[in-house]
N, C-alpha and C positions, 0 to 999 in steps of 0.2 A: 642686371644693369647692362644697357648694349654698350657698343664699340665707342660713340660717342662719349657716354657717361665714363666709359674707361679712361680714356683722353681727358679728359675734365680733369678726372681725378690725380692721374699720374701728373699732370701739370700742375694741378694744385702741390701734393706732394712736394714736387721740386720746388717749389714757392717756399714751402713751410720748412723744406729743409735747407735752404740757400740762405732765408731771414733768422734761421736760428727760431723761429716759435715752439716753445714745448706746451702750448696748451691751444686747444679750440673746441667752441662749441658749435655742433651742426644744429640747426631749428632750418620749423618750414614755416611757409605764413601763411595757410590756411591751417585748419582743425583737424580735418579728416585726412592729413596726411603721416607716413611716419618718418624719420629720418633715418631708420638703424640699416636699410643697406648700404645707404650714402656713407654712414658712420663707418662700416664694417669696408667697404671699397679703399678710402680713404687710408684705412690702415694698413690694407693689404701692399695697396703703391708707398706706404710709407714703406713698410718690410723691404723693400726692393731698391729704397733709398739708404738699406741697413739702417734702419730709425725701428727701433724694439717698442711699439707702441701699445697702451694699455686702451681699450672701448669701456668708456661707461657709458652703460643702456639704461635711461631713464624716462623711457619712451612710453606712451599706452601699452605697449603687449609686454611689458614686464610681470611678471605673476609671483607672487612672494612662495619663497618654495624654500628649501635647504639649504640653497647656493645663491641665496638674495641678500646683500647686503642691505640693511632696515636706518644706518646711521656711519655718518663720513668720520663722525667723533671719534671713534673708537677703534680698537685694532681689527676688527672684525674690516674695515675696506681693506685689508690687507690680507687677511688669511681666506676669506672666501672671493678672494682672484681666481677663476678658472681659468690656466694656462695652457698657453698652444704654440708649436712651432712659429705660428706667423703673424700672430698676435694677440694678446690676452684681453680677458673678459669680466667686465661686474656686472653683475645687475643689481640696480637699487631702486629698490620699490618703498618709499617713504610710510610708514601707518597710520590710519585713522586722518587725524588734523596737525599730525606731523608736517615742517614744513624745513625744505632746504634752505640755508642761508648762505651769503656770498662768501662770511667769512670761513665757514668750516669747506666750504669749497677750495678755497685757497689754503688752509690750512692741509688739506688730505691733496692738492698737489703737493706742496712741499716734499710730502713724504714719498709719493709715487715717484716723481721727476729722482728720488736719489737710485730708482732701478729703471725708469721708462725713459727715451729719450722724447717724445712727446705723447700726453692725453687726450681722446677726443670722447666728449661726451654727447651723444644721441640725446636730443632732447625732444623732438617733434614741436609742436606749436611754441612760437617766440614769444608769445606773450602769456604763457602758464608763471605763475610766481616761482615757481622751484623751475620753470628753464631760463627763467631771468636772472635767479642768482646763480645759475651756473653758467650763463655767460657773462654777468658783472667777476665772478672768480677768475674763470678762463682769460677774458678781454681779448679774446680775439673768436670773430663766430664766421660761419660760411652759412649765407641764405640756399636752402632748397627752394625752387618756383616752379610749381607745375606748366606746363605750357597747356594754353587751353582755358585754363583757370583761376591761375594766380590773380586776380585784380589788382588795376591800379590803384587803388584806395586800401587796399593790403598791404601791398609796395610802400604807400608813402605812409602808412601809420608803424611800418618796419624801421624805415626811413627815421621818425621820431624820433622812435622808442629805441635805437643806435646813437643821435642825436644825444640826446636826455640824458646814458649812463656817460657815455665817452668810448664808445666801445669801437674795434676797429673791426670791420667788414673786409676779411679778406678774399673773399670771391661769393659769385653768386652764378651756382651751377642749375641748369632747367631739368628739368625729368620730362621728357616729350612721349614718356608711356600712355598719358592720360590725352594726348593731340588727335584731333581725328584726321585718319591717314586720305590722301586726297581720292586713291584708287577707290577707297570703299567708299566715300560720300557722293563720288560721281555713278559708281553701281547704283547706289540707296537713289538716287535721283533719276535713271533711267530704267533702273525695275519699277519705281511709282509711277510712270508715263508707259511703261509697255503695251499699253493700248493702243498708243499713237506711235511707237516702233515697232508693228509685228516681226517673226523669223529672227532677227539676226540679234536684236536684243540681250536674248539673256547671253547667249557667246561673248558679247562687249562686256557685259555685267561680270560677267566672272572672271573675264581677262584683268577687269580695271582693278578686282577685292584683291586678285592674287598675283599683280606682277610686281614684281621688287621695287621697279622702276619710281610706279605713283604711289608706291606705300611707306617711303621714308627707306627702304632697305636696300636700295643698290649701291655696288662697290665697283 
């Protein structure tokens, strides 16, 4: 995550802990994105707000393993908590045609919130049925928007589908990872013409891919 997304987050953070929220769920609105570093950032700046926060990772790269919780029903979201100095961990990988629902969502905060002071749950795509009932549980979600990518017509069926439960949208942070960077798309445009720029060409070319300045990275 860069310096930007850090700032994001720390700011978020203070939001979350000035309004008192002890639940959110992160989603992104396209498919092929994840949300677990957003998730895992999030809680790191919560730590530093002294907010003792729990990640549940319900994302694509969850792998049902020994330390996966399979169901929120039961005491097992409790005992296969992987804990850390800076903040703790579930992973729940659902089975088969298993499906989450909003109420055992809110029902497995109850019990969390009596040791966490807020939950955030990794969910990736907004419109998965099990990330929807974890944010109708949460009611309170942070949109991830790829920059580059995101579509308006993503946006506004986000829009909706927020609309539709009641749910409250407390920020919506970009990820500019996926942006293409100005220095290298002005290279990629005078290396394809270097027939018509002899000599001095490629020098520009590689000044443009790697100065800080045109590539989003200057300070």
């Amino acid at each position: 995550m860069n310096d930007i997304g850090k700032q994001a987050f720390s700011s978020l953070a203070t939001l979350i802990a000035c309004q008192g929220v002890n639940q959110v769920a992160i989603v992104c609105a396209g498919q092929a994105h994840s949300t677990r570093a957003a998730a895992s950032q999030l809680c790191r700046q919560l730590s530093r707000c002294q907010h003792h926060s729990l990640m549940v990772d319900m994302g694509s790269e969850v792998t049902s393993d020994a330390n996966t919780c399979l169901s929120l029903d039961d005491i097992s979201s409790h005992t296969l908590i992987a804990e850390d100095q800076v903040f703790d961990q579930l992973s729940l990988a659902l089975e088969g045609g298993d499906r989450l629902n909003a109420q055992s969502v809110a029902q497995a905060l109850l019990r969390w919130q009596q040791c966490y002071r807020c939950v955030v749950f990794s969910c990736d795509y907004y419109a998965g049925a099990d990330a929807i009932s974890a944010q109708v549980g949460c009611r309170h979600v942070v949109l991830m928007v790829a920059a580059g990518q995101t579509t308006d017509s993503e946006l506004q069926a986000f829009s909706l589908e927020m609309s539709h439960y009641g749910l409250t949208v407390l920020a919506v942070v970009m990820d500019n990872r996926f942006m293409p960077r100005l220095g290298q798309s002005l290279a990629s445009s005078i290396m394809a013409r270097r027939h018509r720029l002899p000599g001095w060409c490629d020098r520009l070319a590689n000044w443009l891919s790697r100065t800080a300045y045109c590539n989003g990275e200057w300070r």
